[in-house]
N, C-alpha and C positions, 0 to 999 in steps of 0.2 A: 406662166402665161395665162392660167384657166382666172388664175385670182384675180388678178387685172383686170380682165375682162367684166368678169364676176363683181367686182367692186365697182365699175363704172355703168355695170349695168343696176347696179343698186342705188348709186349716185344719180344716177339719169329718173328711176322712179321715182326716189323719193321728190327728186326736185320735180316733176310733174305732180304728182300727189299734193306736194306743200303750194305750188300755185294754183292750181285748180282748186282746194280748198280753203285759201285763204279769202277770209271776208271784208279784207280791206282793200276794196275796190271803187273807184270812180262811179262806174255803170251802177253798184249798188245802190249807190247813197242818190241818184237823180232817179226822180219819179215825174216819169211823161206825164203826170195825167192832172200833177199840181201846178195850177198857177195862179201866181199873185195878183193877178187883174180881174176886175171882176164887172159886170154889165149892172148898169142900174136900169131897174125897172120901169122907172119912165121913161128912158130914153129909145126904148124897142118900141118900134114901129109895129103892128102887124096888118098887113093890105088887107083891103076886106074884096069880096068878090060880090063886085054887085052892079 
């Protein structure tokens, strides 16, 4: 009964361990802070205060 236990609690870590460390992930591979569109410089307006 102790080994059962003992087995499934070894089964349960490792499977935590192996998903928590695995680097094939979605959320990895997207970076917020890239994007493909970009502003052309004549087209920005900037107000003047006068």
């Amino acid at each position: 009964m102790k080994t059962k236990f003992y087995f499934y609690l070894l089964a349960a870590f490792s499977t935590i361990l192996f998903v928590s460390c695995n680097p094939d992930s979605i959320a990895d591979e997207d970076n917020p802070y890239e994007t493909e569109q970009s502003q052309k410089r004549d087209k920005i307006k900037i107000p003047s205060n006068g």
